[in-house]
KOLTITOR-446500 format. One record per residue: residue in one letter; x, y, z of N, C-alpha, C in turn. Coordinates in steps of 0.05 Angstrom, whole numbers, plus 5000, padded with zeros to 4 digits. Layout:
- a X Y Z X Y Z X Y Z;
...
This chain:
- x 8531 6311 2745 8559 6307 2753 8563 6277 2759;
- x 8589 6268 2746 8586 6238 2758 8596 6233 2782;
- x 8595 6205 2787 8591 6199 2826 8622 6200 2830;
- x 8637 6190 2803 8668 6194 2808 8688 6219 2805;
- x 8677 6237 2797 8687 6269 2787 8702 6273 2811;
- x 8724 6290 2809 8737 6294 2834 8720 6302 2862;
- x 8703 6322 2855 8687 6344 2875 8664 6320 2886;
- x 8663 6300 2873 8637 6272 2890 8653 6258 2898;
- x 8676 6251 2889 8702 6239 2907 8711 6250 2931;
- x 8713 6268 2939 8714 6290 2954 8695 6281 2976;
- x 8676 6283 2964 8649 6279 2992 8651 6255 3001;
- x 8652 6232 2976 8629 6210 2978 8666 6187 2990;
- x 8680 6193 2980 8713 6182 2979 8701 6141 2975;
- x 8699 6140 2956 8681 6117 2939 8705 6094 2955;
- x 8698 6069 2957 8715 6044 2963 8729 6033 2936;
- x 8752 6026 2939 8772 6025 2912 8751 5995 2904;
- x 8745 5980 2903 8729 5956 2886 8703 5974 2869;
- x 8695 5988 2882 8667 6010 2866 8685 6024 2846;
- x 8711 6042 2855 8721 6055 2829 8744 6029 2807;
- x 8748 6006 2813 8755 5988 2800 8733 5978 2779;
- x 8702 5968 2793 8689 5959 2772 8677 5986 2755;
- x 8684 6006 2768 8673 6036 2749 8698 6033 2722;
- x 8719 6037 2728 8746 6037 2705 8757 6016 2699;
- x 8750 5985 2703 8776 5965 2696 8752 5947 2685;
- x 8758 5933 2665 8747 5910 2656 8771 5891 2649;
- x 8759 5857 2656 8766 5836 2638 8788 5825 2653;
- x 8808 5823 2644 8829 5812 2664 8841 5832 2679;
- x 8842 5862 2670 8857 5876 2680 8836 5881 2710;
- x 8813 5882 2714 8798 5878 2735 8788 5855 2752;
- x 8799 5839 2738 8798 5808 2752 8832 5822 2770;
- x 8854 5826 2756 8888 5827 2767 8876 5846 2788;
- x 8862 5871 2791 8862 5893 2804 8840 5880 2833;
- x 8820 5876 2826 8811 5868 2847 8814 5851 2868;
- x 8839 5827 2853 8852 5801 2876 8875 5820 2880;
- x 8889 5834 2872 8910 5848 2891 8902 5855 2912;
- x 8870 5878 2910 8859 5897 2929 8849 5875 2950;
- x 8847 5853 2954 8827 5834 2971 8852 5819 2982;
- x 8879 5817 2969 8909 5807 2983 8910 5824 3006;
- x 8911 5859 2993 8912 5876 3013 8903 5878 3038;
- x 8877 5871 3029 8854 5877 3057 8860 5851 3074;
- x 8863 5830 3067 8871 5801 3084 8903 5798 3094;
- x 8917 5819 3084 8936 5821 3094 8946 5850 3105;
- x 8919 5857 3119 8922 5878 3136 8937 5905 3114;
- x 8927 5917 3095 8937 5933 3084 8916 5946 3072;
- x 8893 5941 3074 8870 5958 3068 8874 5978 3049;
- x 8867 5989 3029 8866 6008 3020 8844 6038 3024;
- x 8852 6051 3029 8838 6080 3032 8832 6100 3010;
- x 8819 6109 3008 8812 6135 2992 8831 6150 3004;
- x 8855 6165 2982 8876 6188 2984 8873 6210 2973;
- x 8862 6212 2944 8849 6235 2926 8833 6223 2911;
- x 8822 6232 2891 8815 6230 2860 8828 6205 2848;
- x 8811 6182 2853 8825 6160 2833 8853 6143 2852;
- x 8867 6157 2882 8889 6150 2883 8874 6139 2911;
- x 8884 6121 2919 8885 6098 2945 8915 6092 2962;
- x 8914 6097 2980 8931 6089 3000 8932 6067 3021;
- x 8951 6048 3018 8951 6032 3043 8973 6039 3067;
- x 8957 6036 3089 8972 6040 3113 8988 6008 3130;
- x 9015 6009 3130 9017 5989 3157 9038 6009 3171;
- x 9032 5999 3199 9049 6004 3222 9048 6041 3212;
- x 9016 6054 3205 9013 6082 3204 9029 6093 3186;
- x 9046 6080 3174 9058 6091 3154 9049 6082 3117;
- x 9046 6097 3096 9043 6073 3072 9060 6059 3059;
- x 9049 6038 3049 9057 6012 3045 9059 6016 3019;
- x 9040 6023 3012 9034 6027 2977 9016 6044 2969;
- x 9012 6053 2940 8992 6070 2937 8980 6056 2901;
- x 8955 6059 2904 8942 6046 2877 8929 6072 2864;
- x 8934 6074 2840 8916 6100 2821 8905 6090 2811;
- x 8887 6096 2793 8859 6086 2777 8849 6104 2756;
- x 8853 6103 2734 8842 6122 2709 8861 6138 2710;
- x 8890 6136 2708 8911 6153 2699 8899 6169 2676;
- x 8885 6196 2670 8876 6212 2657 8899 6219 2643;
- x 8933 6230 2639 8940 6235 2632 8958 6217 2611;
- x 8955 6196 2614 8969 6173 2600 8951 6151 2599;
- x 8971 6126 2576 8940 6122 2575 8941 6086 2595;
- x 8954 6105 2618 8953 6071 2639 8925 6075 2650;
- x 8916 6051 2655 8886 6059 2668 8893 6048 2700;
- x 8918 6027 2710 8918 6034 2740 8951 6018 2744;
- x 8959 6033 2762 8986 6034 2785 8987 6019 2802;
- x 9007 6006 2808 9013 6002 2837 9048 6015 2844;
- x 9039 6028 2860 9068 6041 2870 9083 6025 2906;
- x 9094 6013 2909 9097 6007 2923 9119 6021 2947;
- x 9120 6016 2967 9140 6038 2976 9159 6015 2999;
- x 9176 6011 2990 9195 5992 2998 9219 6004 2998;
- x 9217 6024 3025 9232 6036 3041 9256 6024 3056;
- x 9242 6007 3063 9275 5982 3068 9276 5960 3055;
- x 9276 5964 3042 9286 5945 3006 9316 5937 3014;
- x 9336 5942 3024 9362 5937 3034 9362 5910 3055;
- x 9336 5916 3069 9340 5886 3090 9324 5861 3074;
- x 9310 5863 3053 9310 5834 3038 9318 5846 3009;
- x 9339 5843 3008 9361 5857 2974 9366 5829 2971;
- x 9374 5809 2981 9384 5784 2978 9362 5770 2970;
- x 9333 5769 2975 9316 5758 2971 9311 5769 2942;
- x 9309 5784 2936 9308 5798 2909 9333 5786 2888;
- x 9350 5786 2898 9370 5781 2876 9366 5755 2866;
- x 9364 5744 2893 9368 5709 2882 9349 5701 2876;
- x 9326 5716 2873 9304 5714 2857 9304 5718 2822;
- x 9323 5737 2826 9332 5745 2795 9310 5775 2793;
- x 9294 5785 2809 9272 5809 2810 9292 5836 2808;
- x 9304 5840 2809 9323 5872 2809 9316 5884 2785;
- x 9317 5872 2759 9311 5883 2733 9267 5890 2735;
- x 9261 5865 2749 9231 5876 2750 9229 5903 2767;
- x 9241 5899 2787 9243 5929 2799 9250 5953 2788;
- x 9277 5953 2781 9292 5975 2767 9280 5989 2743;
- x 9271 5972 2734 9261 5972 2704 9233 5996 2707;
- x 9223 5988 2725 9191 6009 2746 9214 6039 2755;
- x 9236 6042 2766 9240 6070 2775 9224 6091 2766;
- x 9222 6111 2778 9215 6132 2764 9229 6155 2766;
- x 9245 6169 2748 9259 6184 2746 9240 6216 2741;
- x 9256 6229 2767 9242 6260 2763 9238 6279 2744;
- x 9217 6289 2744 9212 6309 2726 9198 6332 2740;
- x 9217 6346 2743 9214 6375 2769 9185 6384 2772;
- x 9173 6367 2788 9135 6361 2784 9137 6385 2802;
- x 9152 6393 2828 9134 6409 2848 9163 6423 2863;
- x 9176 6438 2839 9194 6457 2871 9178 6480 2883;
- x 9160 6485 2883 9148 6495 2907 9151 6489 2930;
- x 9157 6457 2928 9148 6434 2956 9170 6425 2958;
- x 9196 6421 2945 9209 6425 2945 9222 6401 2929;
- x 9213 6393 2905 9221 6375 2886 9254 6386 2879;
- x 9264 6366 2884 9293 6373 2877 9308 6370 2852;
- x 9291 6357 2836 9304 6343 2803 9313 6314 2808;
- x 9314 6309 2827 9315 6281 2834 9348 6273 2850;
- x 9344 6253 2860 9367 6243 2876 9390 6224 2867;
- x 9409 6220 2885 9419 6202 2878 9415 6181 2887;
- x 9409 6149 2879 9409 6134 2890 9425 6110 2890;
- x 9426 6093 2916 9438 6062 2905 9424 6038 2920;
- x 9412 6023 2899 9397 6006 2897 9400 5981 2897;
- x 9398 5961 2902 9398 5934 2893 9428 5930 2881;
- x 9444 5942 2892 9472 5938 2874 9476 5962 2856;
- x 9462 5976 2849 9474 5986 2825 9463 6027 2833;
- x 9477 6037 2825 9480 6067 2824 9465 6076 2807;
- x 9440 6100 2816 9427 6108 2794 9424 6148 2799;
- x 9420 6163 2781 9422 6189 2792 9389 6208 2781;
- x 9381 6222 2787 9353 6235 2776 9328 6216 2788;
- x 9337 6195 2803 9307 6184 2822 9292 6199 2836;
- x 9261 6203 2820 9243 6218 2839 9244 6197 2876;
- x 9241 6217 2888 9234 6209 2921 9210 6221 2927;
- x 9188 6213 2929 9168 6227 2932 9173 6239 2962;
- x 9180 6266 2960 9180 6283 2982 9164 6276 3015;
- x 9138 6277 3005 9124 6282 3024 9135 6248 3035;
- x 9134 6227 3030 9134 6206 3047 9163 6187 3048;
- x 9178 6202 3037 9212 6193 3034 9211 6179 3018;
- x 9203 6168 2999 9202 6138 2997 9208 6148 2957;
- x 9222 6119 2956 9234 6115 2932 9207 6114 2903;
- x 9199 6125 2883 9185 6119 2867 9189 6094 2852;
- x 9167 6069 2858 9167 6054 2836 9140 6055 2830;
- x 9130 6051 2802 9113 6054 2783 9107 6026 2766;
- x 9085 6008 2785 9074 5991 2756 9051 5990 2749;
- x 9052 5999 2720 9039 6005 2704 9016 5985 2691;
- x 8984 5978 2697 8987 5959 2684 8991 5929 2699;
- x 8991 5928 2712 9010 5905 2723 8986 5881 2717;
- x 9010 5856 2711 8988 5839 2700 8984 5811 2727;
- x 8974 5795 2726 8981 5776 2753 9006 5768 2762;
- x 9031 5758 2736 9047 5759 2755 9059 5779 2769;
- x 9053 5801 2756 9067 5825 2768 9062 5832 2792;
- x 9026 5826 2794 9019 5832 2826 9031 5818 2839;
- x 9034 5783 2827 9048 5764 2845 9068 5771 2860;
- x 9084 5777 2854 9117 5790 2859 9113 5816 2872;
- x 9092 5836 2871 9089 5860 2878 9074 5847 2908;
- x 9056 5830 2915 9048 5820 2928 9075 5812 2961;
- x 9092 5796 2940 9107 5778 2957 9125 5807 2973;
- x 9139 5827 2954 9153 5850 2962 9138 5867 2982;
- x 9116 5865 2986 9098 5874 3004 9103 5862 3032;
- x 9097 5834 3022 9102 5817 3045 9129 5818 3065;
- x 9143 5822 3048 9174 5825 3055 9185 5852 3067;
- x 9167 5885 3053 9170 5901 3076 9156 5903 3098;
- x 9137 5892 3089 9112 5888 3125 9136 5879 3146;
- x 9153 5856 3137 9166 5840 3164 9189 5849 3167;
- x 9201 5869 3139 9220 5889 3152 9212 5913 3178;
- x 9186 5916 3176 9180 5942 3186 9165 5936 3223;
- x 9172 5908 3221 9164 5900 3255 9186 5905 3275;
């Protein structure tokens, strides 16, 4: 059985740099591992969450969440960010010209879990603009963004938006 299989994940809940140099090569593991080491220096640590998925915590709540070997597609890693009050630096975003880098990431629902009570998605308004069918990931309120892939600048900017809800959230 390998050491990463869900059921040794389970036990062993591996440190996201061990399952990074296990799945990422080249640049895309050079981009992944200076994100994960931004994290940790800026108090956002990443945790083992499931199989492949990582969570950062600030102020007990998450910040972000990182996947790793997207098995069903063919991204090999995520960063989802959860920028919950995205409204108190909207201005910083705009006049940045970043709204289309954001927007462009939504993730629109696909009735993953009404058991739990997936709704088909919400309505939302964002950065200026009206959007309808936005997944909200239930369990933690929080708006879905999805990047895919992300290359340095993308962490760059995913980095700084981090920064920006940390000091919303004091």
């Amino acid at each position: 059985m390998s050491e990463y299989s869900p059921l040794m994940q389970s036990k062993t809940k591996p440190k996201i740099e061990e399952v990074i140099s296990e799945y990422l090569d080249g640049n895309m593991r050079e981009t992944a591992t200076a994100f994960v080491e931004h994290m940790h220096v800026n108090k956002m640590s990443l945790r083992w969450g499931s199989k492949d998925r990582y969570k950062a915590l600030y102020k007990k709540s998450v910040i972000c969440w990182v996947d790793l070997n997207q098995a069903l597609t063919p991204v090999k890693w995520r960063i989802s960010p959860c920028l919950t009050n995205i409204a108190e630096y909207e201005e910083f975003v705009l006049n940045e010209g970043w709204q289309d880098f954001i927007l462009d990431k939504l993730s629109y629902c696909k009735p993953c879990n009404p058991d739990r009570g997936c709704s088909g998605g919400n309505k939302l308004s964002i950065l200026g603009k009206d959007f309808n069918g936005i997944c909200q990931a239930i369990i933690h309120h929080n708006i879905r963004i999805n990047f895919d892939d992300p290359n340095e600048m993308s962490t760059s900017r995913i980095k700084k938006l981090l920064e920006l809800e940390q000091q919303a959230r004091l």
